[in-house]
N, C-alpha and C positions, 0 to 999 in steps of 0.2 A: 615386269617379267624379269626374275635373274637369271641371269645368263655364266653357267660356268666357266671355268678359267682354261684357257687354252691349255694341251696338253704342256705340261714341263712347269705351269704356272704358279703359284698360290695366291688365292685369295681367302682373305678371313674377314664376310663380313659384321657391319657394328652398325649397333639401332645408330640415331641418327642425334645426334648430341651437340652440344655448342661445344666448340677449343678455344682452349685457353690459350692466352698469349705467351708465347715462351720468349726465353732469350735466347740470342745463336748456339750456345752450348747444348742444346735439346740432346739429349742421347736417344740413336736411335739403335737398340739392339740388332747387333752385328756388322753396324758402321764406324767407324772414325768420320768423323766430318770435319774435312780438310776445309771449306771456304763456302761464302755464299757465291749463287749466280747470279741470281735473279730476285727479285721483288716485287709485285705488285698485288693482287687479290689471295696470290699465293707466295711461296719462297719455298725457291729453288735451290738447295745444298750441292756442292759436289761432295762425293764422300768414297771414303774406300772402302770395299765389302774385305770383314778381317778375315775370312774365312779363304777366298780366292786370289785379295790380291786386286781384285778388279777396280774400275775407276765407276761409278755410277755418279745418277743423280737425283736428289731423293727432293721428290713434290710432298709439301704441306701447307694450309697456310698458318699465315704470319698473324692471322688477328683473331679475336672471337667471329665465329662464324655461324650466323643462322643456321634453318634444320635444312631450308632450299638449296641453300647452296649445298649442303654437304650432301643431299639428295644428289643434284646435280656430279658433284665429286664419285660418290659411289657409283654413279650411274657412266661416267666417262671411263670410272677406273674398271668396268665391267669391258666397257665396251673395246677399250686398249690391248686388254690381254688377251682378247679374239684376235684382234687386227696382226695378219700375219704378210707385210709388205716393206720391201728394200727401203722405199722413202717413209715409213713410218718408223719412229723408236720404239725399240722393245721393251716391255715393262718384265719386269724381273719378280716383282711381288709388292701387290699390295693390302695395305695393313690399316683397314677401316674400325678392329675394334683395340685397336692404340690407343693410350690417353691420347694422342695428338696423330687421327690417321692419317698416314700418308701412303704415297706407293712410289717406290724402287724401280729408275727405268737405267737405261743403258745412256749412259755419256756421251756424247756425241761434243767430239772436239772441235773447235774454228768457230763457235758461235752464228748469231744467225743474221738473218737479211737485214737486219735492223743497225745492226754492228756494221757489217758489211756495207750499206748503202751510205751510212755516218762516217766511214773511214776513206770511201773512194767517191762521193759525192753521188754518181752515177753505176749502172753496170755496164759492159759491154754485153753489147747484142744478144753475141753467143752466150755470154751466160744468164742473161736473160729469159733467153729461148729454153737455155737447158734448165734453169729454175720451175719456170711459167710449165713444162711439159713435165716434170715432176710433182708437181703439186695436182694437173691434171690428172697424173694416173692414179694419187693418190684421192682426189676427189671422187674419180672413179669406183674403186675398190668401196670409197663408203659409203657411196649411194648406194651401189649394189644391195648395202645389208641394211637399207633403212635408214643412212643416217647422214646428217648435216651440219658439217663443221660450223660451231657458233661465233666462234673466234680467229678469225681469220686474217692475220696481220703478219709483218716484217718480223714481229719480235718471236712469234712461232712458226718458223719457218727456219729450220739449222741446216 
């Protein structure tokens, strides 16, 4: 079922195609891309949008990609730009029929539990508590609309 883009959104979807492997210089129209964040199934840019100024971060992956996966991709990136919650990142626009689609969310500074758990061994309580009861409300909000976070680890979690 495709589901349109939250009011303020864009989405432009794309049949469902293998990507090519790029290098970090990938241009993506209307970014600078200042650094990688992340790597793994995907790669994660930080970048600047030229137009505002702003700091984003822009998901793609990094390798040739089955059509599943990118099933999967489209299907997340539908469901992202609905999701309208304080502990969820906002997707800014995403861009399925790119040579290399990707989607444009909002940067979120201090990195995530993964970083944080590796830098202080442990957390304290309280922000354990206050992590654990964030991730519930967000748990929350997405069952409500059908849906089951597949991915559920430290390194997504900011």
């Amino acid at each position: 079922v495709a589901c349109p883009p939250a009011p303020g959104h864009r989405f432009y979807p794309h049949p469902l195609t293998a990507m090519p492997t790029v290098n970090f210089n990938t241009h993506f129209p209307g970014y600078a891309v200042l650094g990688e964040i992340n790597r793994s199934n995907a790669r994660v840019l930080k970048a600047r949008h030229l137009e505002t100024g702003d700091i984003v971060a822009i998901k793609h992956f990094a390798l040739n990609t089955d059509a599943d996966t990118l099933r999967r991709f489209e299907r997340e990136s539908q469901i992202m730009t609905q999701l309208d919650h304080p502990n969820v990142v906002r997707i800014r626009e995403v861009r399925l029929d790119a040579e290399l689609p990707y989607l444009v969310m909002d940067y979120v500074e201090g990195g995530s539990v993964r970083q944080l758990l590796t830098a202080q061994g442990s957390l304290p309580v309280e922000t354990a508590l206050r992590l654990g009861l964030q991730v519930v409300s967000v748990f929350r909000a997405i069952h409500q609309q059908g849906i089951i976070h597949r991915d559920v680890k430290p390194e997504n979690i900011l």
